[in-house]
C-alpha positions in Angstrom: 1.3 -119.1 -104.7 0.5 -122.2 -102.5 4.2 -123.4 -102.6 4.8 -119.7 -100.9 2.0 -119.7 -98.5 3.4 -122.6 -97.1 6.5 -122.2 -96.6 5.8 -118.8 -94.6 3.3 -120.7 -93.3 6.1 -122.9 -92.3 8.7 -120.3 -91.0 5.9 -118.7 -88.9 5.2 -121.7 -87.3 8.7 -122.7 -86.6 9.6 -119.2 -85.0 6.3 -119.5 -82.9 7.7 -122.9 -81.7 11.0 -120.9 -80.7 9.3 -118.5 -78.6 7.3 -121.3 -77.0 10.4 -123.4 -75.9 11.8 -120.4 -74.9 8.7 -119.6 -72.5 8.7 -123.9 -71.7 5.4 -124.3 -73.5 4.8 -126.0 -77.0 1.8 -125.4 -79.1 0.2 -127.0 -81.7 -0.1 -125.6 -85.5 -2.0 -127.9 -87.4 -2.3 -127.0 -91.3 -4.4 -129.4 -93.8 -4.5 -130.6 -97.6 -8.3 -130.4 -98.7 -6.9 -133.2 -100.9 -5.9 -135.6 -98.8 -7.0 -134.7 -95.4 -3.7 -135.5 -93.7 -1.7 -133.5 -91.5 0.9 -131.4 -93.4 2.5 -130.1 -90.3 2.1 -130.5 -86.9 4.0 -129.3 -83.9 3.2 -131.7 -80.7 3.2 -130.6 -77.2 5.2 -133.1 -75.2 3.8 -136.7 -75.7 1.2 -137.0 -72.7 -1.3 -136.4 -75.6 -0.8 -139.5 -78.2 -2.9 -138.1 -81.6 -3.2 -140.0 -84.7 -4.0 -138.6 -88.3 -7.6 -138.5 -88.9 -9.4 -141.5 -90.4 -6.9 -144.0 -88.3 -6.5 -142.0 -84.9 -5.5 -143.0 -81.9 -6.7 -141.4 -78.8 -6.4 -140.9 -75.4 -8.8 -142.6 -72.9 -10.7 -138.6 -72.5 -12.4 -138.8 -69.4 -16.2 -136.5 -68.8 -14.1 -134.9 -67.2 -11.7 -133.6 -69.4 -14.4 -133.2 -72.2 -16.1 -130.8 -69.9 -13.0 -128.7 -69.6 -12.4 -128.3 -73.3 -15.9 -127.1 -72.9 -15.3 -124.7 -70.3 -12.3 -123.7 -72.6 -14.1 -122.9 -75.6 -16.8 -121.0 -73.8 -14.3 -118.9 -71.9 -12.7 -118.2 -75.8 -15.9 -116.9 -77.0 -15.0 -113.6 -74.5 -11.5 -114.2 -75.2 -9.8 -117.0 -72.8 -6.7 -116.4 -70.7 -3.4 -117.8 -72.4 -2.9 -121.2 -69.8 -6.7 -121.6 -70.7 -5.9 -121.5 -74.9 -2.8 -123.6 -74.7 -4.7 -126.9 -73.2 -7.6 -126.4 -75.9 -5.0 -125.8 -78.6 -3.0 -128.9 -77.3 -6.4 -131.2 -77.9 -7.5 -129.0 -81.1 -7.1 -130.6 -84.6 -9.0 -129.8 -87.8 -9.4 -131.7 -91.4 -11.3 -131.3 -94.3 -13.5 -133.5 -95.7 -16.0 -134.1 -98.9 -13.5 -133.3 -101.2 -13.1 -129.7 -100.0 -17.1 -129.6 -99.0 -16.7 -130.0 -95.3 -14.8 -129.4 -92.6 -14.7 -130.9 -89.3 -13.2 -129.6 -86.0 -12.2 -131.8 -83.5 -11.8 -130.2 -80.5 -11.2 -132.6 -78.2 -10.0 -136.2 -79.0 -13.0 -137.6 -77.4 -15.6 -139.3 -80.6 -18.2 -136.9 -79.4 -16.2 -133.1 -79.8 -16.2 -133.6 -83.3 -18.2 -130.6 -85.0 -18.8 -130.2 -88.9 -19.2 -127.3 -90.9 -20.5 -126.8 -94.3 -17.7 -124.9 -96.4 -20.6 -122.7 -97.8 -21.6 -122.0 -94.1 -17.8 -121.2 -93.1 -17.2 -118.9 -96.8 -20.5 -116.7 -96.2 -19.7 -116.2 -92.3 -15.7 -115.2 -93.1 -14.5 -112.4 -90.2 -12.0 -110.5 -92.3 -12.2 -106.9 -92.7 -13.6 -107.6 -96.5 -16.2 -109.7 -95.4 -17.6 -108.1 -92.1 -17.1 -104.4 -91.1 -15.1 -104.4 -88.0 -16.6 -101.3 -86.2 -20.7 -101.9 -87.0 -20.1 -106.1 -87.3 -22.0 -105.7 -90.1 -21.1 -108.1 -93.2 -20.2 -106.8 -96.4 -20.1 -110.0 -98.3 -22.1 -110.2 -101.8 -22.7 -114.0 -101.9 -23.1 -113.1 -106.2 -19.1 -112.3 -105.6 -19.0 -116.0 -104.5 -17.9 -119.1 -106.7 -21.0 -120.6 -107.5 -19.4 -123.5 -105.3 -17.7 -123.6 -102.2 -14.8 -125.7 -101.6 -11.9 -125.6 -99.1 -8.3 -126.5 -100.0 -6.3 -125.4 -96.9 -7.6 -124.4 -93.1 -5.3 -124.1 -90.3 -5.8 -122.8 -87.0 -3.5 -119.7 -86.2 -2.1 -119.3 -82.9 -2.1 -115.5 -83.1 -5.9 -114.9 -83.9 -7.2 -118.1 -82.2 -9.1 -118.5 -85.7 -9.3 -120.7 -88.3 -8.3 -120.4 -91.5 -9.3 -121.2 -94.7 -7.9 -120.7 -98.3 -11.3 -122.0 -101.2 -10.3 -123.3 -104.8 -11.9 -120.6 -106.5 -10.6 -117.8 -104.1 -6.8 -118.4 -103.7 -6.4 -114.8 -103.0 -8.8 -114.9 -100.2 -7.9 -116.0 -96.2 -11.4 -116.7 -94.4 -11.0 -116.7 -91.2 -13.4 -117.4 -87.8 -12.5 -117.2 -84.5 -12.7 -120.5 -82.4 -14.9 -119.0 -80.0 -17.6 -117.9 -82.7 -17.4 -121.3 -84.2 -17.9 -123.6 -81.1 -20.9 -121.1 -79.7 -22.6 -120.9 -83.5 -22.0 -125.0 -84.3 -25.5 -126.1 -85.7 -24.4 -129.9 -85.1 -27.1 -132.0 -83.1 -25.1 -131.7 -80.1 -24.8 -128.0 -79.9 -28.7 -128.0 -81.1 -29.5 -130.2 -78.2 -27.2 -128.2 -75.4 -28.9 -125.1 -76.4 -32.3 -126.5 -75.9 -31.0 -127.5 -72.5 -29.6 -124.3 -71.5 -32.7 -122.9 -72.3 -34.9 -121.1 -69.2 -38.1 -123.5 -68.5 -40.9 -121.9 -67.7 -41.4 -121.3 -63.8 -44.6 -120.3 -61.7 -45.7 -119.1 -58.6 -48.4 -118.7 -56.3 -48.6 -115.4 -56.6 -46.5 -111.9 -58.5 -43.2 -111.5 -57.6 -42.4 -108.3 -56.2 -40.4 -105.2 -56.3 -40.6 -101.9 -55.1 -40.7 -98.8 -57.0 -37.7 -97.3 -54.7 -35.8 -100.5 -55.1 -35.7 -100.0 -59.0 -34.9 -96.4 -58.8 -31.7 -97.3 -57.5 -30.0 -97.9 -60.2 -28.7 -100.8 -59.5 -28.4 -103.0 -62.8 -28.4 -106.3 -60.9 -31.4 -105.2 -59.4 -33.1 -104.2 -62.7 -31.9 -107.4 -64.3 -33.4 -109.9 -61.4 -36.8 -107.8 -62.3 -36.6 -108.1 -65.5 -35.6 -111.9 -65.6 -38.8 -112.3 -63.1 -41.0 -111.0 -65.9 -39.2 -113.6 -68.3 -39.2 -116.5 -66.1 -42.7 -115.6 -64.5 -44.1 -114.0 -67.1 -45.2 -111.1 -64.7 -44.2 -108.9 -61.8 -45.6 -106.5 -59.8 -44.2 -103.4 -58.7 -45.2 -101.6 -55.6 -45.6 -98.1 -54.2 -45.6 -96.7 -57.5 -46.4 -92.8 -57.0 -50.0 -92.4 -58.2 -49.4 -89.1 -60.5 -50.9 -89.9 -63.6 -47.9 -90.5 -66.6 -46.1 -92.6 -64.3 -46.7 -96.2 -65.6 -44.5 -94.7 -68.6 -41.9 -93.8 -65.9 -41.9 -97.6 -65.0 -42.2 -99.0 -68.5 -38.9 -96.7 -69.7 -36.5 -98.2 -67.2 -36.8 -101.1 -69.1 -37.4 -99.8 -73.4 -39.4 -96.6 -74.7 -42.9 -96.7 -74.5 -44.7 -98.1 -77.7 -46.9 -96.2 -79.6 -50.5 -98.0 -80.6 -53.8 -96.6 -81.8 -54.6 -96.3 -78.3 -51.8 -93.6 -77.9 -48.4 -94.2 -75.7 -50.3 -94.1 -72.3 -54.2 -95.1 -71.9 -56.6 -94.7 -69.7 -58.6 -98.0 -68.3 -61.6 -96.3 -66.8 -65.4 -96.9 -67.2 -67.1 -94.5 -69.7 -70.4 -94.0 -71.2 -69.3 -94.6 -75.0 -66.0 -97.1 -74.8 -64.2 -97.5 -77.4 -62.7 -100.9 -75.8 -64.5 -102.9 -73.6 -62.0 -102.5 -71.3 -63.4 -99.1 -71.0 -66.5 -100.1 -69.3 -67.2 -101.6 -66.0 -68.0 -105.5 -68.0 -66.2 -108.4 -67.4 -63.3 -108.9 -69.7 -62.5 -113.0 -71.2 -58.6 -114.2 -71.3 -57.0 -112.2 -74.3 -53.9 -110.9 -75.6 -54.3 -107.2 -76.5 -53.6 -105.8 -80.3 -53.7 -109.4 -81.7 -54.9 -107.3 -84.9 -51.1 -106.2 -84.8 -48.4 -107.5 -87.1 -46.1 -107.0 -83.8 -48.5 -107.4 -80.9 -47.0 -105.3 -77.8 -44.8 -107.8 -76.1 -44.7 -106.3 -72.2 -48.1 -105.0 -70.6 -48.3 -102.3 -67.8 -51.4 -101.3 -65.9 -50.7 -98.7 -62.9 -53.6 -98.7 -60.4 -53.7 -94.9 -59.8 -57.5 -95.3 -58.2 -59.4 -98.1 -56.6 -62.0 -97.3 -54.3 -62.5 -100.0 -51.1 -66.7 -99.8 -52.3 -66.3 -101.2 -56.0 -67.6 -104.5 -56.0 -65.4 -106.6 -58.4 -62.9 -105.3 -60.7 -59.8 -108.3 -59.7 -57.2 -108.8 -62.6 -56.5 -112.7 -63.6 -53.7 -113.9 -65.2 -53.1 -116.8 -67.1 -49.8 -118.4 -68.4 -51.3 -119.7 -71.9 -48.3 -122.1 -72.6 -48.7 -124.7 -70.5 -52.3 -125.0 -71.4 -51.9 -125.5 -75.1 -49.2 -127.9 -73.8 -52.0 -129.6 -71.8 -53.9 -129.4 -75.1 -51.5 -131.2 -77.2 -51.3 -134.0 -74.2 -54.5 -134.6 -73.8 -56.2 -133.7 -77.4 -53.4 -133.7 -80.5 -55.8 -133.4 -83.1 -57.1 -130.6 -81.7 -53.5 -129.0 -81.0 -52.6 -129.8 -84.6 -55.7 -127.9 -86.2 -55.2 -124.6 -84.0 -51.4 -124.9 -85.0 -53.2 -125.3 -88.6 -56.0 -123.3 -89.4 -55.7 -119.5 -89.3 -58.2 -116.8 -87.2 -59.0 -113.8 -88.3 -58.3 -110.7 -85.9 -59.5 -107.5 -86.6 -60.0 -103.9 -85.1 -62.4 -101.8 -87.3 -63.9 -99.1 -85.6 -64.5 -95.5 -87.6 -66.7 -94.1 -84.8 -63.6 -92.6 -83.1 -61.3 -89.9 -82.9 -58.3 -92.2 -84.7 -60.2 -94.6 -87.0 -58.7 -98.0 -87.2 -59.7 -100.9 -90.1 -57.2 -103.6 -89.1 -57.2 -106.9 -89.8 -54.2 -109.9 -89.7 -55.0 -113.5 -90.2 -52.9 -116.3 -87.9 -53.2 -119.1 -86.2 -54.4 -119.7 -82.7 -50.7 -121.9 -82.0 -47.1 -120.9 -84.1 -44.6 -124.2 -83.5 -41.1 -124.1 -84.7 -39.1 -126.7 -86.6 -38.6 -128.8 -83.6 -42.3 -128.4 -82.5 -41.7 -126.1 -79.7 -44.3 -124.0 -79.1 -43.1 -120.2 -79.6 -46.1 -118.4 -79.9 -50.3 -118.4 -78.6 -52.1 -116.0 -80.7 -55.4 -115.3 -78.7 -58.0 -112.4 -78.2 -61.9 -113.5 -78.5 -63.0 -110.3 -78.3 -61.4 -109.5 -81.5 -61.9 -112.4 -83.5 -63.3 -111.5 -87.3 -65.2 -114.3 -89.2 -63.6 -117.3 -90.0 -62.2 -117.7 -93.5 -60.8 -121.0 -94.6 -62.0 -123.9 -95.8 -65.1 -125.3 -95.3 -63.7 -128.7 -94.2 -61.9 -127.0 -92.0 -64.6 -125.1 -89.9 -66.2 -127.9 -88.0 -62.9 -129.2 -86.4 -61.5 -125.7 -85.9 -64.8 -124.5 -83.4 -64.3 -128.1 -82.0 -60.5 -127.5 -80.9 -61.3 -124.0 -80.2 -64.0 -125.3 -77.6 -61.3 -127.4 -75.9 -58.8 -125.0 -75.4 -61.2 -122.4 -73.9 -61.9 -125.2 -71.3 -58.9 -126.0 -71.0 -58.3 -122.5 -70.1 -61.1 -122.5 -67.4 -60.1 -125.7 -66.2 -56.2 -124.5 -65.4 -55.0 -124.5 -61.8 -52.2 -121.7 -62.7 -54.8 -118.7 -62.7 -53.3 -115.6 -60.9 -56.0 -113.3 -59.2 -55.4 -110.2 -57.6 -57.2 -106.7 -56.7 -55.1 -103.7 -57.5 -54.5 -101.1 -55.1 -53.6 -97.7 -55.4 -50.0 -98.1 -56.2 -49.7 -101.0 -57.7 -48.3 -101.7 -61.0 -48.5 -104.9 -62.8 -45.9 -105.6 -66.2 -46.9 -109.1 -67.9 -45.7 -110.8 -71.0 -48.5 -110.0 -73.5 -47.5 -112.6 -75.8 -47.0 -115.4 -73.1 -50.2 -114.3 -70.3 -53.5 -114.0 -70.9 -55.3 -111.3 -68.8 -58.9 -110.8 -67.9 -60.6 -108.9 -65.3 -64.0 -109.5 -63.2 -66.7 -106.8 -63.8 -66.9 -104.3 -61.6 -70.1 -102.2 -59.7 -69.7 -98.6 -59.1 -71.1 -97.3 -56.6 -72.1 -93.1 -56.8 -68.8 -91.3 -56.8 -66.6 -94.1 -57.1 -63.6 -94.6 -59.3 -61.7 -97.9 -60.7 -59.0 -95.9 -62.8 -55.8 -97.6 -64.2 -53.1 -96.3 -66.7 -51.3 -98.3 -68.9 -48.9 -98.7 -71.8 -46.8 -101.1 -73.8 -43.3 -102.0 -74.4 -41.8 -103.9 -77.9 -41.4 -107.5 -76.8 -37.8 -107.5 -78.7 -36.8 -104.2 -76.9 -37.7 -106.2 -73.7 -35.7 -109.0 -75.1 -33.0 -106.8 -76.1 -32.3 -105.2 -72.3 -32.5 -108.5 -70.3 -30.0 -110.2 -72.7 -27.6 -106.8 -72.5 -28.1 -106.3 -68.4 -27.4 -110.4 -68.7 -24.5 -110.1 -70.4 -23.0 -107.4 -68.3 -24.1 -107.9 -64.9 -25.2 -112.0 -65.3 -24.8 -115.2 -66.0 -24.9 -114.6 -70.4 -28.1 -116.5 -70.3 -30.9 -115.7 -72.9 -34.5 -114.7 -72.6 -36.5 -117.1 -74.3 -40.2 -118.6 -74.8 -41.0 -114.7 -74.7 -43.7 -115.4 -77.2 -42.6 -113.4 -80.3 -42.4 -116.3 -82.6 -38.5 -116.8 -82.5 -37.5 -119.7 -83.7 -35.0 -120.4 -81.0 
């Protein structure tokens, strides 16, 4: 079966190299032994590249330069890269497996540091072929209980035609994995790759005050336009959009240009007006603390909308006051890490149970006040006083928590990156529920006087979701991250 593979293999690659002198271009097939890790066959370009075998290679002197454009190269071949653009990555490409068949490394430039390795268990489960992954839906298919308990790789080879690589396991000789070039160089988990993302990643920006939009400007349909919004929100955390028409329902009308509204126990639009019998405190004319809302949520709402559809010149007080919560536990861990480390630690209890009302609610969800990823980032605040149950842990534990707690709350006060601003009729505020606290100064009414804002939610992923799409499309492909919704990226 081999000895037949390879010869096609073989003829394959020998009429490719015809069609290439014909068209006075040479690439490079480069097939492997999982045994031996040498080069079975190789077809050179023309000998301004000189390339050793792996383990006693010679290379070129590879500038930054050049390095930089292999880069460009591969990223261009995650969309599909123009053929000029494939033939000088293929020329500098070479591939070898290593760990007797456990590993595979990619070289894809011959500079020490393009070297990428990949796990043959990693490369088996993520196989493109039509058996493994559903071509319409890009679903996979793949039972791993259908796998060989263990994965190693006799053959790989890079195929001109598919700009994949290929790769035959011992216990599957029937089976061709295959994974595009592209896929591989933008999914690499190596340190390098690790570190570039974090890089490439958006830091978080402020400003004075809101960026702003107006309503008639969005309603254009213009999906840059919507996209630089949308990215403000990300970037800034909030946005504020202007001249919004003050018929009650329209803060939905805003919210669904970016997702559908969410639906909570407060309904999919709400009312923020002073009553005699609130069911929320926002619902009165008090002064509200920083919070998040529906902490009590496994999925808090991830983009917050308040419309001002009424707010009389005579009411004394009522200003809204942002917070971006992020660099103040980041000031926390600076200035206090023991105190950092027990609100990363030690879990609060958030709860919403109120029976006295037309929809009764008993909710309760037990996290910590700060969520870190593997690399210590943080990715998520968790915070909303007003709805804080009793502490339950352990008793050694109780002391230090109120301690930390303490700190970050003046730490809070203490911040200089405070947003304030009165509403006016018109005015419609979006902010990143899971990145900016909000609070709001009380408020005196005055007889016949109204301080009357709608408001509504949007899923933080659907928010995700749109600005990565409208990036993709209209953009520059870069993510929206440090959204707050616990992603580990």
């Amino acid at each position: 079966m081999f000895i037949l593979s390879d010869t096609m293999a073989l003829i394959a690659a020998v009429r490719r190299t015809c069609y290439a002198a014909l068209e006075g271009r040479l690439p490079r097939l480069t097939r492997l032994d999982g045994n031996n890790s040498t080069r079975a066959l190789s077809i050179l370009a023309p000998a301004a590249s000189t390339v050793g075998h792996v383990g006693g290679r010679k290379r070129t002197c590879s500038s930054s330069k050049r390095w930089q454009q292999t880069r460009g190269f591969l990223c261009s071949a995650t969309h599909g890269s123009k053929l000029e653009a494939w033939e000088v990555l293929r020329e500098r490409l070479q591939v070898s497996v290593q760990a007797g068949g456990r590993q595979v490394q990619v070289q894809w430039d011959d500079s020490l540091e393009s070297n990428t390795r990949y796990s043959s268990t990693w490369l088996r489960y993520h196989c493109h072929c039509l058996q493994c992954k559903q071509a319409h839906s890009g679903q996979r298919l793949l039972n791993p209980l259908s796998l060989p308990a263990t994965q190693e790789v006799s053959k790989a080879w890079v195929d001109d035609e598919d700009r994949a690589l290929h790769l035959v396991f011992t216990g599957e000789p029937e089976h061709v994995t295959v994974l595009p070039l592209g896929w591989l160089w933008e999914n690499s988990y190596s340190e390098e790759h690790r570190r570039q993302r974090a890089e490439k990643r958006r830091p978080l920006v402020h400003q004075n005050g809101f960026p702003e939009i107006s309503y008639e400007k969005l309603l254009s349909g213009n999906k840059s336009v919507l996209l630089r919004w949308m990215q403000d929100i990300s970037d800034y955390g909030v946005s504020l959009v202007t001249d919004v028409p003050t018929e009650l329902g329209n803060v939905a009308k805003v919210g669904e240009l970016i997702a559908p509204v969410q639906q909570s126990i407060y309904g999919n639009v709400f009312d923020v007006v002073s009553t005699e019998k609130p069911i929320n405190a926002a619902y009165s004319n008090v002064g509200l603390d920083f919070h998040m809302d529906l902490m009590y949520y496994e999925s808090p709402p991830g983009l917050q909308l308040l419309h001002c559809v009424r707010f009389d010149p005579e009411v004394q007080g009522g200003e809204s006051v942002l917070l971006d919560v992020f660099p103040v536990v980041e000031h926390l861990r600076v200035h206090h890490p023991e105190d950092f480390n027990t609100l990363v630690r030690v879990p609060v209890t958030f709860q919403k149970i109120h029976f006295d009302r037309e929809y009764p609610v008993c909710m309760r969800y037990q996290r910590p006040h700060i969520v870190l990823n593997p690399d210590k980032e943080v990715i998520a605040v968790n915070w909303s006083p007003q709805f804080e149950g009793p502490l339950s842990v352990p008793e050694a534990d109780v002391e230090p928590y109120y301690q930390a707690y303490r700190r970050l709350v003046q730490a809070m006060q203490d911040s200089p990156l405070k947003k304030e601003r009165r509403l006016v009729a018109g005015d419609c505020v979006i902010f990143n529920n899971r990145r900016m606290l909000h609070s709001r100064r009380a408020f005196t009414l005055a007889p016949g006087t109204v301080r009357h804002l709608q408001g509504c939610y949007i899923n933080i992923d659907e928010f995700k979701n749109r600005v990565q799409v409208l990036s993709t499309l209209v953009g520059d492909g870069s993510e929206a991250r440090r959204v707050g919704n616990h992603d580990f990226f």
